[in-house]
VOBA-1610 file (N, C-alpha, C; in pm, whole numbers, padded with zeros to 5 digits, always signed):
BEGIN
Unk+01183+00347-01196Unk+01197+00263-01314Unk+01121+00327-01429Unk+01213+00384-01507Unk+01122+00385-01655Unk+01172+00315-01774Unk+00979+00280-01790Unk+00913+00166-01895Unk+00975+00149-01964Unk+00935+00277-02048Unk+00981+00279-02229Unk+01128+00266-02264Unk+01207+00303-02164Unk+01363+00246-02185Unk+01448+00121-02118Unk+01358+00134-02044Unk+01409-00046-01958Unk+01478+00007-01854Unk+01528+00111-01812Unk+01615+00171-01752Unk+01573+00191-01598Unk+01699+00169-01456Unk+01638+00177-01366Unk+01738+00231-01228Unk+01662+00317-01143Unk+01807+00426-01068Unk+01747+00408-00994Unk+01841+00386-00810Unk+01797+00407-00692Unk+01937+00392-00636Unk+01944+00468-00500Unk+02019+00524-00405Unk+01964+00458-00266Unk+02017+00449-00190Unk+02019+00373-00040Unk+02083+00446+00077Unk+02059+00459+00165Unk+02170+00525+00276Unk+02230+00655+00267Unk+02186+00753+00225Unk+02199+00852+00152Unk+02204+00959+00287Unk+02292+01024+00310Unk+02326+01130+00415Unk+02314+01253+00359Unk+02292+01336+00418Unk+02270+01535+00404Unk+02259+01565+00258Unk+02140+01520+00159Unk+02142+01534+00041Unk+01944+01523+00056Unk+01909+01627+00034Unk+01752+01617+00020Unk+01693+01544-00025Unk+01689+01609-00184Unk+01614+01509-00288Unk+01649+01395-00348Unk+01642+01251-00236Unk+01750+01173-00287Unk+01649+01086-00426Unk+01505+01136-00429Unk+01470+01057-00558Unk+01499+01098-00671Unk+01576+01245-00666Unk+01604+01293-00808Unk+01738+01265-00822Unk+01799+01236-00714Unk+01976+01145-00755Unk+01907+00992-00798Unk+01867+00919-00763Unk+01802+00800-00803Unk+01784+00822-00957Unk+01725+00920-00998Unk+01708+00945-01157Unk+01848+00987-01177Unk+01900+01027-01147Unk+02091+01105-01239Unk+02169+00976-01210Unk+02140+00857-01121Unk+02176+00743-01157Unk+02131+00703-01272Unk+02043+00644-01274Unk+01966+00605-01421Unk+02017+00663-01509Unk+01981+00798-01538Unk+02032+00871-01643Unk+02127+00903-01728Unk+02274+00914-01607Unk+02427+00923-01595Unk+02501+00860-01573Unk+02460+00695-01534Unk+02547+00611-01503Unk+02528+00486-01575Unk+02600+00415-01603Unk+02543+00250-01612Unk+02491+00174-01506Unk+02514+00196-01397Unk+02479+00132-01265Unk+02300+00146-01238Unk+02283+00110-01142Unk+02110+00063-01121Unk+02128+00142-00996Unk+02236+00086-00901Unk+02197+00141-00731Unk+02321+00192-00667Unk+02345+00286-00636Unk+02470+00348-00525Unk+02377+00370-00390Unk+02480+00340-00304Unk+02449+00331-00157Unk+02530+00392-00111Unk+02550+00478+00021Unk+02570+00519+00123Unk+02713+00669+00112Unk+02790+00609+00142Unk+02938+00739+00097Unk+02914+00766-00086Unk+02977+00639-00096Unk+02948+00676-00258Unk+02847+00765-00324Unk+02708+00716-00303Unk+02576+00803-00334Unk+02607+00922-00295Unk+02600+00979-00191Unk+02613+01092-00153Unk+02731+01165-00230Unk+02855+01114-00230Unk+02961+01176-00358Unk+02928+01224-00491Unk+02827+01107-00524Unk+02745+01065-00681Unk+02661+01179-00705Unk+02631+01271-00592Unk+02493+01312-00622Unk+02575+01454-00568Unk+02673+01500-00507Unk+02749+01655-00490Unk+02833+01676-00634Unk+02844+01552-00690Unk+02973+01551-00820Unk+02808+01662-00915Unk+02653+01597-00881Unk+02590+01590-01014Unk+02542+01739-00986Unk+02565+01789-00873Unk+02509+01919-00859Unk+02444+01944-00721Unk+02389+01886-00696Unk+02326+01808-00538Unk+02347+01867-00412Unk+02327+01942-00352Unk+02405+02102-00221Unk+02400+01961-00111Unk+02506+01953-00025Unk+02507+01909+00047Unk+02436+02007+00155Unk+02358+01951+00281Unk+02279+01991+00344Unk+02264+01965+00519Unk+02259+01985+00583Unk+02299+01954+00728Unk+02078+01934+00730Unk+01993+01819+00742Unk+01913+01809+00740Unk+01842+01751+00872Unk+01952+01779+00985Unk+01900+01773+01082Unk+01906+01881+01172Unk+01736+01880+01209Unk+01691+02042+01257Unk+01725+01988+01410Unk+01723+02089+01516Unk+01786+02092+01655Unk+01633+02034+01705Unk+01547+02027+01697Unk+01416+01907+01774Unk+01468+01836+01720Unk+01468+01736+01612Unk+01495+01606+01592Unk+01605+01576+01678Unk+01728+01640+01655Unk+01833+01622+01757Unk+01795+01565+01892Unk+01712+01657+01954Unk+01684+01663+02084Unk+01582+01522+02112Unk+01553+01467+01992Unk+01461+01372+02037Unk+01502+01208+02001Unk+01578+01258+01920Unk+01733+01142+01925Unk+01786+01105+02020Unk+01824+01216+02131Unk+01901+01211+02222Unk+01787+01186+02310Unk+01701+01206+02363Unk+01553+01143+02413Unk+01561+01008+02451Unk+01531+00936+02225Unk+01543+00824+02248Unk+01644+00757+02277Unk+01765+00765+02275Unk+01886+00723+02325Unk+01901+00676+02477Unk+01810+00774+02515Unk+01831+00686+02683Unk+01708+00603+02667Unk+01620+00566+02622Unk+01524+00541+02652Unk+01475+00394+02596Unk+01572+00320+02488Unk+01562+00243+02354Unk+01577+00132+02452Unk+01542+00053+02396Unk+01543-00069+02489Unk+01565-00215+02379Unk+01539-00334+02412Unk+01528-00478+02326Unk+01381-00467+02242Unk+01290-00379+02292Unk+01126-00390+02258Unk+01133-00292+02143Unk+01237-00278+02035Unk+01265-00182+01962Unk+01305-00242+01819Unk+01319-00175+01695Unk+01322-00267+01548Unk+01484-00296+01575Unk+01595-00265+01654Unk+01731-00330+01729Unk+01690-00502+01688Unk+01592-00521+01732Unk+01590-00672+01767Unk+01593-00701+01873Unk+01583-00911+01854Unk+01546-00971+01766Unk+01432-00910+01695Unk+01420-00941+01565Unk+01315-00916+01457Unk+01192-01076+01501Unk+01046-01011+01438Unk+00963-01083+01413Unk+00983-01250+01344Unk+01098-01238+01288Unk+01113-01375+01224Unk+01215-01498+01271Unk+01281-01396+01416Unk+01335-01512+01502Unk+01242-01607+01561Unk+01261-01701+01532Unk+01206-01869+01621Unk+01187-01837+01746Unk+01246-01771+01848Unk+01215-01743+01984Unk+01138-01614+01985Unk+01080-01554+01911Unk+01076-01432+01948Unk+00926-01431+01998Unk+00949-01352+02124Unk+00802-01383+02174Unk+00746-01263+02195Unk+00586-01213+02150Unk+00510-01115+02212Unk+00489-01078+02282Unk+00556-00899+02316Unk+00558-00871+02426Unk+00467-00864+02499Unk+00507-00874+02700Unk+00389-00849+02722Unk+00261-00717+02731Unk+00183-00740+02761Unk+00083-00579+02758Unk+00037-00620+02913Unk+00089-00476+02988Unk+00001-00437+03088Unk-00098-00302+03085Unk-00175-00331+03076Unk-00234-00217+03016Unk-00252-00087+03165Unk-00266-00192+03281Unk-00222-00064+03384Unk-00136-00070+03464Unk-00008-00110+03432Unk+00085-00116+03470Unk+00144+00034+03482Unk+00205+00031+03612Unk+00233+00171+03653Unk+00377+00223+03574Unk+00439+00121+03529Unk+00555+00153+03456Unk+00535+00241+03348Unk+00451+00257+03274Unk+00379+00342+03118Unk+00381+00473+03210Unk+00254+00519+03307Unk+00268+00617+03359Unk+00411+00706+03385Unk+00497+00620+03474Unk+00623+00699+03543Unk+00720+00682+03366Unk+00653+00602+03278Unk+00796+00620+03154Unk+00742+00735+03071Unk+00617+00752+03038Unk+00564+00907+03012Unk+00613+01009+03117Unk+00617+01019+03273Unk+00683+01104+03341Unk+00806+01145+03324Unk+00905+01052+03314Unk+01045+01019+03278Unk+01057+01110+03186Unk+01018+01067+03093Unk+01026+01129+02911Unk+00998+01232+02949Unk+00894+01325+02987Unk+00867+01452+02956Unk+00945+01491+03037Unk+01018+01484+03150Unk+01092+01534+03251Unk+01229+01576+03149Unk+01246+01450+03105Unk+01390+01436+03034Unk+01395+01539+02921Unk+01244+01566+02813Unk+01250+01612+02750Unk+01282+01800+02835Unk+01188+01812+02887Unk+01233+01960+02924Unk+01372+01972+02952Unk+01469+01883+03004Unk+01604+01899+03000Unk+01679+01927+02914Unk+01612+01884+02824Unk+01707+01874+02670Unk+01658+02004+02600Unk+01552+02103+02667Unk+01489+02212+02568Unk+01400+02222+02483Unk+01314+02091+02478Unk+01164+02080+02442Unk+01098+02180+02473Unk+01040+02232+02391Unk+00925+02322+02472Unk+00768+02270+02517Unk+00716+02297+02607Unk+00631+02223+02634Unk+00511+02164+02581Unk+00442+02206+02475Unk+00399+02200+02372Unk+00425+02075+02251Unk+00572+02045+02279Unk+00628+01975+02181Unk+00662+01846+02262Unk+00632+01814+02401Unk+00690+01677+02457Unk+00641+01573+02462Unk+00510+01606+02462Unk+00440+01490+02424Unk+00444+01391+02268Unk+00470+01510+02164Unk+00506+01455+02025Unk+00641+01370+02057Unk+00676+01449+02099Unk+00855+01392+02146Unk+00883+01230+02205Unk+00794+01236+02295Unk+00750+01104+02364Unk+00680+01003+02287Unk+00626+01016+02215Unk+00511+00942+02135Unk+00633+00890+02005Unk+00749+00968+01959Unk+00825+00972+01855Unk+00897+00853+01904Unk+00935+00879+02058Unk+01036+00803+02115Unk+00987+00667+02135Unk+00861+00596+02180Unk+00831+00521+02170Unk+00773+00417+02014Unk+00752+00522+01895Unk+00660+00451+01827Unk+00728+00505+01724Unk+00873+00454+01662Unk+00972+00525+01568Unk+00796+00565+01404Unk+00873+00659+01394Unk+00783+00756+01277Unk+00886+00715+01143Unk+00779+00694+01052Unk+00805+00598+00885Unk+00808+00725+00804Unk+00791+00715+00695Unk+00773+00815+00579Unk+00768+00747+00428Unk+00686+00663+00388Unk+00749+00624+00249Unk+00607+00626+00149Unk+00633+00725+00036Unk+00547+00691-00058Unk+00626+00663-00184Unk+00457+00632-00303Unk+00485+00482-00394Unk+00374+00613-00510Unk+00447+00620-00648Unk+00380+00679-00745Unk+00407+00555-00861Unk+00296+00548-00954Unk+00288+00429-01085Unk+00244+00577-01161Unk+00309+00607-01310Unk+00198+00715-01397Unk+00208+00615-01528Unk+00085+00614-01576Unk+00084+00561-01705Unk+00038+00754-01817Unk+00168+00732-01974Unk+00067+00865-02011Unk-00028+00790-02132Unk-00068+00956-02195Unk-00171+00934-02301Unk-00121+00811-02413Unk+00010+00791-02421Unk+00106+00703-02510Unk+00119+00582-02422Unk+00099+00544-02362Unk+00085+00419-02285Unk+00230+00383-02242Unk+00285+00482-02185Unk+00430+00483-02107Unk+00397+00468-02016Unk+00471+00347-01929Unk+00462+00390-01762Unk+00591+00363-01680Unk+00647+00419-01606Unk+00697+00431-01464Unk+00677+00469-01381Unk+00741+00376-01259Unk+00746+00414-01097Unk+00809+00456-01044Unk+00797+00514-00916Unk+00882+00591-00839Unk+00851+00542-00686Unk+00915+00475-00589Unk+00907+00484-00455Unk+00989+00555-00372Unk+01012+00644-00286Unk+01108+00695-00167Unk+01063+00726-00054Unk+01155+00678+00053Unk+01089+00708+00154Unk+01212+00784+00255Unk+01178+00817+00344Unk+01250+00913+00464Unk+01305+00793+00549Unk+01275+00691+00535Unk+01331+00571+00641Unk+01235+00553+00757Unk+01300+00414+00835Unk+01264+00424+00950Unk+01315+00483+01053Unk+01297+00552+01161Unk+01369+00623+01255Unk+01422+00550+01352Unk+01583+00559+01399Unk+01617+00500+01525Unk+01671+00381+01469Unk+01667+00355+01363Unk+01751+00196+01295Unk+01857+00209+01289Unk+01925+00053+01317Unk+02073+00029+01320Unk+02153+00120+01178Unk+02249+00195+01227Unk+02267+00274+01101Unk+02349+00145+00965Unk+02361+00181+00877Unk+02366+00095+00761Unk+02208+00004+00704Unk+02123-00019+00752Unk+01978-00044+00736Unk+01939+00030+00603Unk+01915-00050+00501Unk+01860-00034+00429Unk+01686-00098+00390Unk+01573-00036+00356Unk+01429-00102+00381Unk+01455-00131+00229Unk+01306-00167+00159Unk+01274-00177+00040Unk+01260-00108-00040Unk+01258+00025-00022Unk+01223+00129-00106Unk+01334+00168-00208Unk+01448+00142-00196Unk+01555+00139-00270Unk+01591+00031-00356Unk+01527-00090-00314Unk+01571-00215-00378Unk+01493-00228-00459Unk+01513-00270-00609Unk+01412-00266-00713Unk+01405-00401-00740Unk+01241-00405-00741Unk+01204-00564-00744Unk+01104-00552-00600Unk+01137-00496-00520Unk+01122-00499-00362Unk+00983-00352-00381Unk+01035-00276-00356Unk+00975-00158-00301Unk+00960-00080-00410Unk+00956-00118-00537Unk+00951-00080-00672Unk+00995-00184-00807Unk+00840-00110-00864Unk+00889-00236-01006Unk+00795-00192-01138Unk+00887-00172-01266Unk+00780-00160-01392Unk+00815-00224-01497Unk+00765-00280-01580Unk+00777-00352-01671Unk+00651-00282-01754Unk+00755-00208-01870Unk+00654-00176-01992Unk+00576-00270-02033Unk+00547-00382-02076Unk+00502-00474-02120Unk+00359-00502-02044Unk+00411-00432-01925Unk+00272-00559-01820Unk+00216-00471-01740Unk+00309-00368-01670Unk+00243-00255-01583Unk+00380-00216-01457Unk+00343-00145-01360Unk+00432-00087-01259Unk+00353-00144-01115Unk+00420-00152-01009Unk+00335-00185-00875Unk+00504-00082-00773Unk+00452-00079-00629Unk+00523-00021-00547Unk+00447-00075-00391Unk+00534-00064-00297Unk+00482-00063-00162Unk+00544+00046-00078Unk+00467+00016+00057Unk+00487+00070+00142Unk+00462-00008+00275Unk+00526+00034+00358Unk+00480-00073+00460Unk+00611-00098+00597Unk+00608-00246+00589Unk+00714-00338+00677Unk+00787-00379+00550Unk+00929-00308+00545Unk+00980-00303+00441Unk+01080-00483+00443Unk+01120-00512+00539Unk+01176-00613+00578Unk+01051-00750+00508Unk+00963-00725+00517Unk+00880-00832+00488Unk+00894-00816+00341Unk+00852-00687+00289Unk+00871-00687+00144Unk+00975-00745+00067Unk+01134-00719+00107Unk+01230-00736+00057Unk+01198-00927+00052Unk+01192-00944+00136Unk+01164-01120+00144Unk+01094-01197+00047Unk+00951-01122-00006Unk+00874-01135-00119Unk+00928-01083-00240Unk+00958-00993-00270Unk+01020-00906-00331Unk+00900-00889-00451Unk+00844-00826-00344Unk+00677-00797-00348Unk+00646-00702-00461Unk+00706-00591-00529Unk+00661-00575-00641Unk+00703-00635-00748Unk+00834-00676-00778Unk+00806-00775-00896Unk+00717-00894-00910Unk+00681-01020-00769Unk+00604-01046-00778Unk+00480-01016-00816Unk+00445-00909-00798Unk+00317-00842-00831Unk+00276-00802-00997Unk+00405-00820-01062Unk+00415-00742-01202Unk+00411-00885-01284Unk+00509-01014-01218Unk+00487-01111-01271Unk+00349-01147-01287Unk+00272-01171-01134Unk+00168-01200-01171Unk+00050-01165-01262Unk+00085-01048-01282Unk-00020-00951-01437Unk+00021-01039-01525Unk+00159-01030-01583Unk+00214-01097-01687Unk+00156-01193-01680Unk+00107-01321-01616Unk+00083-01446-01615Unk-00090-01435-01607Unk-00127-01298-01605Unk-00321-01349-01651Unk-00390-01240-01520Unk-00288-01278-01400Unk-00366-01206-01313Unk-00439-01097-01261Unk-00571-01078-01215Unk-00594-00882-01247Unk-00443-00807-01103Unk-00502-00755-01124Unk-00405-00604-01021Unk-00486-00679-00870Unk-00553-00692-00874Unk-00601-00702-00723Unk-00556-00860-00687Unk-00603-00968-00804Unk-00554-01097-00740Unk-00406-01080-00743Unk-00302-00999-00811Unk-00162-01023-00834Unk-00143-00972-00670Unk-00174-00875-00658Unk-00135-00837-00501Unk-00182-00856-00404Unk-00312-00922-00379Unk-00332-01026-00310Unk-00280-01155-00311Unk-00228-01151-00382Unk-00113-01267-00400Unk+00022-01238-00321Unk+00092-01146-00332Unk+00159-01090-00280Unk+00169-01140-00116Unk+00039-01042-00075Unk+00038-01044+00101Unk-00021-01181+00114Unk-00089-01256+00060Unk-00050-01433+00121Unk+00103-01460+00117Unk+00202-01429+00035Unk+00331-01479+00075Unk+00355-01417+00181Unk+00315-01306+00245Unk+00394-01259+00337Unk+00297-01295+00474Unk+00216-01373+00517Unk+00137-01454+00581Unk+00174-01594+00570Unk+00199-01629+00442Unk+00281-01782+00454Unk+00417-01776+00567Unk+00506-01654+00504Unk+00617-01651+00601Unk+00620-01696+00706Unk+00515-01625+00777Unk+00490-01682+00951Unk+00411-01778+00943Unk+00350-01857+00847Unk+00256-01980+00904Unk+00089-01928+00950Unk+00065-01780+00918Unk-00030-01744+00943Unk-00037-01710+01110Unk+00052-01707+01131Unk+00074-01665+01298Unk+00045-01581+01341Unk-00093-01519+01412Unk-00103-01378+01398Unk-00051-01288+01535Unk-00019-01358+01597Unk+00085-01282+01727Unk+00196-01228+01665Unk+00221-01237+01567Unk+00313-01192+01469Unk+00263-01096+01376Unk+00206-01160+01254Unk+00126-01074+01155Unk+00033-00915+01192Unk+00015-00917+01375Unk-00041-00820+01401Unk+00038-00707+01376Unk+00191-00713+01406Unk+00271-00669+01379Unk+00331-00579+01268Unk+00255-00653+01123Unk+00322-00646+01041Unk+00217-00579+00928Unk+00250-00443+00889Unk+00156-00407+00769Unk+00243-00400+00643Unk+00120-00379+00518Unk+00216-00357+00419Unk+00106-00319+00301Unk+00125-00204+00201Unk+00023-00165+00122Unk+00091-00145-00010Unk+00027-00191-00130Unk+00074-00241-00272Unk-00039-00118-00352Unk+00060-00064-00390Unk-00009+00018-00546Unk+00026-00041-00688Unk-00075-00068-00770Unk-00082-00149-00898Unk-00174-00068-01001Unk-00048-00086-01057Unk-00123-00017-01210Unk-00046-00097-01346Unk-00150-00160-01418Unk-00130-00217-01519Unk-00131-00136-01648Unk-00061-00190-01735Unk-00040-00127-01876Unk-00174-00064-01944Unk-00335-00100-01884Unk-00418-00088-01990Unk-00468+00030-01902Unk-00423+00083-01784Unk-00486+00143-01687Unk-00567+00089-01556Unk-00560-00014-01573Unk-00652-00128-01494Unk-00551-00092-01323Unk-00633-00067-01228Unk-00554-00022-01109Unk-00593-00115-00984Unk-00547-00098-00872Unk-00581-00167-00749Unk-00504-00134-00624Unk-00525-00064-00530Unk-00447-00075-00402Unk-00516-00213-00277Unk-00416-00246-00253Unk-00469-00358-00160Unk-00349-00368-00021Unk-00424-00378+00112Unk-00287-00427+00201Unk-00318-00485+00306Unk-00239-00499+00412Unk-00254-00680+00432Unk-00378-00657+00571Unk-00408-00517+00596Unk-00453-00492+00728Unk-00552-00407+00686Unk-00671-00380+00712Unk-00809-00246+00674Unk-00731-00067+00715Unk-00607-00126+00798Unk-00562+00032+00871Unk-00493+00019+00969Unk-00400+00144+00997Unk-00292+00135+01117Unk-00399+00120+01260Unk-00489+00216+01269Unk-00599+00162+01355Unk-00772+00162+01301Unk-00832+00164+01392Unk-00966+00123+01398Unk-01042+00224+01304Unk-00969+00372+01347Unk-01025+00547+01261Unk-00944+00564+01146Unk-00832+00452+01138Unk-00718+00524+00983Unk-00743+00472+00931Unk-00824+00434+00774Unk-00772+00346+00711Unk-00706+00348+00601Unk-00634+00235+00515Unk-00518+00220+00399Unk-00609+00315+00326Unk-00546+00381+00193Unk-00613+00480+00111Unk-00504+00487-00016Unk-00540+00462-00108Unk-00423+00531-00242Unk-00522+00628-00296Unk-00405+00736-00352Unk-00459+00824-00430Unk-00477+00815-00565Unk-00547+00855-00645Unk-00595+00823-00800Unk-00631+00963-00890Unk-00555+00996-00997Unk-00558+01034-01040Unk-00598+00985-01211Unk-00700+00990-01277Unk-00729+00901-01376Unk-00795+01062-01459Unk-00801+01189-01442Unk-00857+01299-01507Unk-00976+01328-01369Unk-00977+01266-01262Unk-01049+01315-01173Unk-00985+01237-01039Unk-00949+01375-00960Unk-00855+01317-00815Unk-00954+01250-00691Unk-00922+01141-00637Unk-00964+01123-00612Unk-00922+01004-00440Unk-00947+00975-00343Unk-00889+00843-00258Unk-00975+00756-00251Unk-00941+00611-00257Unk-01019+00508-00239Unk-00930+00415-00128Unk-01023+00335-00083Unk-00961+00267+00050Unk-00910+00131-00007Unk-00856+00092+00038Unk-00741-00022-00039Unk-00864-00171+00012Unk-00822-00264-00077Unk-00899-00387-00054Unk-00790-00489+00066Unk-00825-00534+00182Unk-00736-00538+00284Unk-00804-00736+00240Unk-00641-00800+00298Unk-00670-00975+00308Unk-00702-00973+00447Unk-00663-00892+00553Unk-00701-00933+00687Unk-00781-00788+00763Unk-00928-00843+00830Unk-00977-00763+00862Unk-00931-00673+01022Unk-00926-00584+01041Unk-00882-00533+01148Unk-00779-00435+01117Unk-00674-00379+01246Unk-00598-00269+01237Unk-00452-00355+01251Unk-00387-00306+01169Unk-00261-00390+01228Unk-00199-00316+01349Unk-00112-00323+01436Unk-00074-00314+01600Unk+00092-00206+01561Unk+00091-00154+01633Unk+00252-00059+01640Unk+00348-00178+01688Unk+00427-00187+01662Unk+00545-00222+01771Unk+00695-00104+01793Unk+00721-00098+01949Unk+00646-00176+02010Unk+00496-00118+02022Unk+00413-00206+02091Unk+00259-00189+02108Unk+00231-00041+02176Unk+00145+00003+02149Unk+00117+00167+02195Unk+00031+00145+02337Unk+00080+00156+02443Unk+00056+00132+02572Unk-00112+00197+02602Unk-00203+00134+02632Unk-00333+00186+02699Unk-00261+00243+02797Unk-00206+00355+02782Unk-00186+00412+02966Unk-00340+00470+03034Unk-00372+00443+03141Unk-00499+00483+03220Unk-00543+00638+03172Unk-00695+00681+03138Unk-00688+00809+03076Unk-00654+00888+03186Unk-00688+00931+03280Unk-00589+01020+03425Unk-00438+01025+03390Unk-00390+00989+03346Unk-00256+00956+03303Unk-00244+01022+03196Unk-00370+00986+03075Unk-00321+01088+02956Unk-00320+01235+02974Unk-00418+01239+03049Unk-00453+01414+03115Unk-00358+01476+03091Unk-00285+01452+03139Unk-00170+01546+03217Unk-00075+01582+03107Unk-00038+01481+02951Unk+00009+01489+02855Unk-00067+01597+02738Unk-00171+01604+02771Unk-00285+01740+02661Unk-00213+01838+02648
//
């Protein structure tokens, strides 16, 4: 989204085309439209110059086909977190099943041409699908600002799945007037809030950057009723930058675990990371949950 013209481009579902945030801009730029998705986009963006690209390397392949035997109901397939029945799985933490499904996997993987070195990543991929999404706000010396969010997706999702990062309002938002915000996260929760415009409203209406987006992740805690057999589930991290420069990262968890925590980067004439201001203390949880397998067990994966 940029400020100073009101103007705003994003792409969705986007197949063998790299840089899909710079088709997102030749929307904006070249079209009247706001958003192309899926066949179309990809047309939109070979018409603008755009090399079509075969962007899947032969490991990913191989670990596709991995997870393919391996995917189960305990997977983002569904049910989702916000079904009425949906219940937390269970955890055995020494349950012999983790052991022989790490055996399985690496067995399977050497079949497929893993090299050995690489099966354990492989395994870890297969169980705990791998994200990719970052969130830029620039304000300049002229007090222009726009945002930019894109992300690589989630891995292993029902194909047609679109997250927030494309949807503006959702996973991106600027308003010259008031400031820019972006997320990252559990994109499904975002879209529901439609968590950065919320966030931009709330400036507009008085609020600093930190209460607007702490505002934010209480709606997305209202959702569930504050349920945290749920909410463990669920992260989500807000970058805010207001018109005067006034900034704030905040998200709903201290960190994916106990050693990571949330962090935005800052650039203000000196670079710099600061750790985000979190509403709930602790790590938020993988799903599915990342198995304590017995350490004798991890051994053998080193």
């Amino acid at each position: 989204m940029h400020g100073p013209t009101r103007r705003a481009g994003s792409v969705g579902g986007v197949r063998n085309i790299k840089n899909v945030c710079l088709v997102s801009k030749a929307v904006m730029n070249h079209t009247g439209h706001v958003m192309l998705v899926g066949e179309g986009a990809e047309r939109f963006a070979v018409a603008m110059g755009f090399p079509r690209e075969n962007l899947l390397t032969d490991h990913s392949r191989k670990i596709w086909l991995l997870w393919k035997e391996y995917h189960s109901s305990e997977d983002w397939w569904g049910p989702g977190l916000a079904d009425p029945h949906w219940q937390p799985p269970e955890m055995r933490p020494q349950s012999e099943l983790w052991p022989e499904r790490f055996r399985r996997l690496e067995e399977r993987a050497a079949d497929l041409g893993i090299p050995a070195e690489l099966r354990r990543e492989a395994a870890h991929k297969v169980l705990f699908p791998p994200t990719g999404t970052i969130h830029c706000s620039a304000l300049n010396e002229k007090g222009e600002i726009s945002g930019c969010t894109t992300t690589s997706g989630l891995a292993w999702k029902l194909p047609g799945r679109v997250g927030d990062s494309a949807i503006i309002g959702a996973g991106c938002y600027t308003d010259q007037d008031v400031g820019s915000a972006g997320a990252t996260g559990s994109g499904e929760e975002n879209i529901k809030v439609a968590g950065a415009h919320a966030i931009v409203e709330n400036m507009r209406h008085g609020m600093s950057p930190l209460e607007a987006g702490m505002d934010a992740l209480k709606r997305i805690v209202r959702n569930y009723n504050g349920d945290m057999n749920k909410l463990r589930f669920v992260d989500m991290t807000y970058y805010i930058l207001r018109k005067d420069g006034a900034y704030a990262g905040v998200s709903l968890w201290e960190g994916y675990r106990t050693d990571t925590w949330h962090k935005i980067a800052i650039h203000d004439g000196t670079k710099r990371a600061e750790k985000t201001v979190s509403l709930l203390k602790g790590a938020s949880q993988d799903f599915p949950p990342e198995p304590k397998v017995p350490a004798e067990v991890m051994k053998e994966f080193k």
